[in-house]
C-alpha positions as CSV (number, residue, x, y, z in Angstrom):
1,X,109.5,112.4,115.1
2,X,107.4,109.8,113.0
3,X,108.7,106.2,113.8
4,X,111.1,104.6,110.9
5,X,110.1,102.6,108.7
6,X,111.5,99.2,107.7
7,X,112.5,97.3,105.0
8,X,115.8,98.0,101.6
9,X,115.9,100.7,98.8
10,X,114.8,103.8,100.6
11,X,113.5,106.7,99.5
12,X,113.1,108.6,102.9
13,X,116.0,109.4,105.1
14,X,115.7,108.9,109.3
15,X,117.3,107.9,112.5
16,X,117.6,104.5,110.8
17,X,117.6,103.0,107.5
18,X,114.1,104.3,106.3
19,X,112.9,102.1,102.8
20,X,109.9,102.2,101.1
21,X,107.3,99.5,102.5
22,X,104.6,100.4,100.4
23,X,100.6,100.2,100.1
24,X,99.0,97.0,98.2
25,X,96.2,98.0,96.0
26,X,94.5,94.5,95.9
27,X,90.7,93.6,95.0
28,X,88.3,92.1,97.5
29,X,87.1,89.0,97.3
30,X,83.7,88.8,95.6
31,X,81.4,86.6,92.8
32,X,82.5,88.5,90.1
33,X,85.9,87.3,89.4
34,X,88.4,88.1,92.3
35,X,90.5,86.6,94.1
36,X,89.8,83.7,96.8
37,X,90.3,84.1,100.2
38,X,92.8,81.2,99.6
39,X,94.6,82.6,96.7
40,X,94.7,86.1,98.6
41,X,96.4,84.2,101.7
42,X,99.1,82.3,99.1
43,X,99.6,85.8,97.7
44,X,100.7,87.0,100.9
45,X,103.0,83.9,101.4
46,X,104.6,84.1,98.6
47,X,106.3,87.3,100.0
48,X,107.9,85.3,103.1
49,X,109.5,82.7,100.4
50,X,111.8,85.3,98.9
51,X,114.1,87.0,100.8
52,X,112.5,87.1,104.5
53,X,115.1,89.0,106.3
54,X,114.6,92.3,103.9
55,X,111.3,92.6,105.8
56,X,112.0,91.6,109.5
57,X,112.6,95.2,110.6
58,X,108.7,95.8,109.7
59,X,107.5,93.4,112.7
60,X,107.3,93.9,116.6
61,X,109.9,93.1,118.7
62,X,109.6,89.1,119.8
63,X,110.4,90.6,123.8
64,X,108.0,93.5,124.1
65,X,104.8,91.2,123.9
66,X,103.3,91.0,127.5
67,X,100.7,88.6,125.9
68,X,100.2,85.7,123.7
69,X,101.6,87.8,120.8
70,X,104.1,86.4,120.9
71,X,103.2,82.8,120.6
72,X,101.1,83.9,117.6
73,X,103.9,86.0,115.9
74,X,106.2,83.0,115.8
75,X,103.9,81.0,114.5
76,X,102.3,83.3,112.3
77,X,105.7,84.5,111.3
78,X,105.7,84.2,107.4
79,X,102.4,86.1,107.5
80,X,103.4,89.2,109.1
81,X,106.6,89.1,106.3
82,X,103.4,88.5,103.7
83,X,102.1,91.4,104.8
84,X,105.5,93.8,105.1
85,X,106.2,92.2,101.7
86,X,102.7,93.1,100.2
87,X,102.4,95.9,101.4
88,X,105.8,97.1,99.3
89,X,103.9,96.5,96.2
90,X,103.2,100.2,95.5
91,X,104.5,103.2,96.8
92,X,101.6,105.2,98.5
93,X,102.7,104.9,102.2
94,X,105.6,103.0,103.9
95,X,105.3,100.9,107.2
96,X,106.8,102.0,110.5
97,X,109.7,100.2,112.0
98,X,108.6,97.2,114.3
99,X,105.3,97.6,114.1
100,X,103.3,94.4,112.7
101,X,102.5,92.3,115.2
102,X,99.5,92.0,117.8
103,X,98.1,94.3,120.2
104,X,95.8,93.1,122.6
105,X,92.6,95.4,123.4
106,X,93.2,98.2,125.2
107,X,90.2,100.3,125.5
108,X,89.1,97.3,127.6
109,X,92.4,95.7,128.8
110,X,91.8,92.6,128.0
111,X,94.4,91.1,127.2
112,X,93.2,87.5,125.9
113,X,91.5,89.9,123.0
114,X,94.1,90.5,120.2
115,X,94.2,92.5,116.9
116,X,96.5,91.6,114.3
117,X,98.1,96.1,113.5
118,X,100.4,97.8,111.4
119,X,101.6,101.4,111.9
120,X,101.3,103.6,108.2
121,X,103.1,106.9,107.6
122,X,101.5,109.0,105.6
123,X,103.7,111.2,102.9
124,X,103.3,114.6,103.4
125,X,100.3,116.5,100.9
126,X,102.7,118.2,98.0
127,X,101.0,121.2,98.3
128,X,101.9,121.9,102.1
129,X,98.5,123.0,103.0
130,X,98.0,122.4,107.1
131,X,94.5,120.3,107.3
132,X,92.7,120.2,111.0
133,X,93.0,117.1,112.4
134,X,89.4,115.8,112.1
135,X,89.1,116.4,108.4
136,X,92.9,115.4,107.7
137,X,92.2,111.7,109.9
138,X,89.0,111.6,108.2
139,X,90.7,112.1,104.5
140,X,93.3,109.0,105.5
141,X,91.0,106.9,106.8
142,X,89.2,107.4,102.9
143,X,92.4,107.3,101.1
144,X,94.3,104.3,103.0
145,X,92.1,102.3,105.1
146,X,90.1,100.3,102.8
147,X,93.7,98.8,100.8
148,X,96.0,98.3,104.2
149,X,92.5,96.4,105.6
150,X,92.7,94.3,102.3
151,X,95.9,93.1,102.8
152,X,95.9,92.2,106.3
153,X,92.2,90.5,106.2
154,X,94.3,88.1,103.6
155,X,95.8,86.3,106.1
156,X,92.8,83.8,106.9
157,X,94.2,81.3,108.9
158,X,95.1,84.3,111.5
159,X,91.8,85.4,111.7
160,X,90.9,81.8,112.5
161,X,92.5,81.8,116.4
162,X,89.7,82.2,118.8
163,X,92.3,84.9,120.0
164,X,92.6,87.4,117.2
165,X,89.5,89.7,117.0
166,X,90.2,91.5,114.7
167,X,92.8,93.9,113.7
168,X,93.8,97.7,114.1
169,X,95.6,99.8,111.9
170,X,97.2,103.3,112.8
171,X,98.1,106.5,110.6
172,X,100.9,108.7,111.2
173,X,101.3,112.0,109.5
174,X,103.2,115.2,110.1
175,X,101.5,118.5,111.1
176,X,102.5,121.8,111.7
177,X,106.2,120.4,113.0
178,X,105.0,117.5,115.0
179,X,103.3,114.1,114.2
180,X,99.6,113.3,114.7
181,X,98.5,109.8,115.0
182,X,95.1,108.1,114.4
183,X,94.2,103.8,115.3
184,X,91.0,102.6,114.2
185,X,90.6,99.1,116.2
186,X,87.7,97.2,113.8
187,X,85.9,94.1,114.6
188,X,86.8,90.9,112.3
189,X,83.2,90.5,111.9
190,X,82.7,93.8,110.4
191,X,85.8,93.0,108.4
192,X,83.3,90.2,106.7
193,X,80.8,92.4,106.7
194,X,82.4,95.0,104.2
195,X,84.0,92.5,102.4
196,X,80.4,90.7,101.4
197,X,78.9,94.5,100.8
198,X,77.0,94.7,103.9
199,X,78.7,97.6,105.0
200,X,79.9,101.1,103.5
201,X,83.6,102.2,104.6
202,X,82.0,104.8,106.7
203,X,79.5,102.5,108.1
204,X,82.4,100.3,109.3
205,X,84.6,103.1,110.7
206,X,81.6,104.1,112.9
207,X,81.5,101.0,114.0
208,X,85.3,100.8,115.2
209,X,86.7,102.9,117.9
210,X,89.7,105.2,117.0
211,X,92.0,106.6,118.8
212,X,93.8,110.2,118.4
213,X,97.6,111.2,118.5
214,X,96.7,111.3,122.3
215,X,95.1,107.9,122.7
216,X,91.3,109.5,123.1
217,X,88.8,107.6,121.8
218,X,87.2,109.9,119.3
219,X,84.7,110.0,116.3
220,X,84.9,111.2,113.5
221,X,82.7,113.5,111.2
222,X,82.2,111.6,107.9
């Protein structure tokens, strides 16, 4: 079973209320025109200022951090609603249930090392056609990464704590009867990086370190 997702109105039915929390399409900063990094981050706050509660089901638990999550999720708070609330703004993807919040680095266990995640669940291809697992993880990564990245690398101030490295992001989809998973774990530098054109979406997601649906550190074929 894919985890529920969070959030009102939904559209998907669950063990739980399921509601759409849905992909941002949002432009990246640049010369031409965009958006600030400070008027990105006041996008994302203007989410927590209207109704709050409709998105608390989006974030992890306060009691299941074993880290300084949870100092950093209380008072980053109205940024992790910014990001549930963002997120809803289209409706390619919905957010699991309880699943913004930080994660500390596990491929090296350190847990002073802390990435700001969200889980994503995939909707299922409408023509039904089974894709190997490479080439489907590969396809979501192309489809979803770059937006969900977007929205989270808005919150600036985060990204200024000495603590918060960066931030990982995990797919969830369903194959075959059963659901496969893929977290990509990518450097806030690299984060910059992309953003100022200095590296390709597939040049940054060779630079991260995924995960499969069995926690393996794999790569990719691009």
């Amino acid at each position: 079973m894919l985890r529920p997702t969070c959030g009102e109105n939904s559209f998907h039915t669950g063990r739980n209320t399921i509601v759409n929390c849905l992909l941002a399409v949002m432009l990246i900063a640049s010369s031409n025109g965009c958006a600030t990094a400070s008027e990105r981050e006041k996008s994302i706050l203007n989410y927590a200022q209207n109704s709050p509660a409709r998105y608390d089901d989006c974030l992890v638990q306060s009691d299941q951090y074993t880290t300084n999550g949870a100092y950093y999720h209380k008072k980053y708070y109205t940024y992790l609603i910014g990001i549930a609330g963002r997120i809803a703004d289209t409706r390619k993807a919905t957010v699991a249930k309880h699943s913004i919040g930080f994660y500390y680095d596990k491929k090296e266990n350190r847990k002073e090392r802390l990435y700001l995640g969200v889980d994503i669940i995939i909707p299922p291809d409408q023509d039904g056609k089974e894709v190997p697992y490479g080439k489907k993880a590969a396809m979501v990564l192309d489809e979803y990464l770059r937006d969900v990245m977007d929205v989270i690398h808005s919150c600036t101030a985060i990204f200024l704590e000495k603590e918060i490295v960066g931030m990982v992001i995990g797919f969830q989809w369903e194959a075959g009867g059963h659901s496969e998973y893929i977290n990509i774990w990518i450097d806030e530098k690299d984060v910059l990086r992309f953003e100022n054109s200095q590296l390709t979406l597939q040049e940054l997601i060779s630079r991260s370190y995924i995960t499969d649906s069995d926690g393996k550190i794999i790569r990719l074929l691009l």
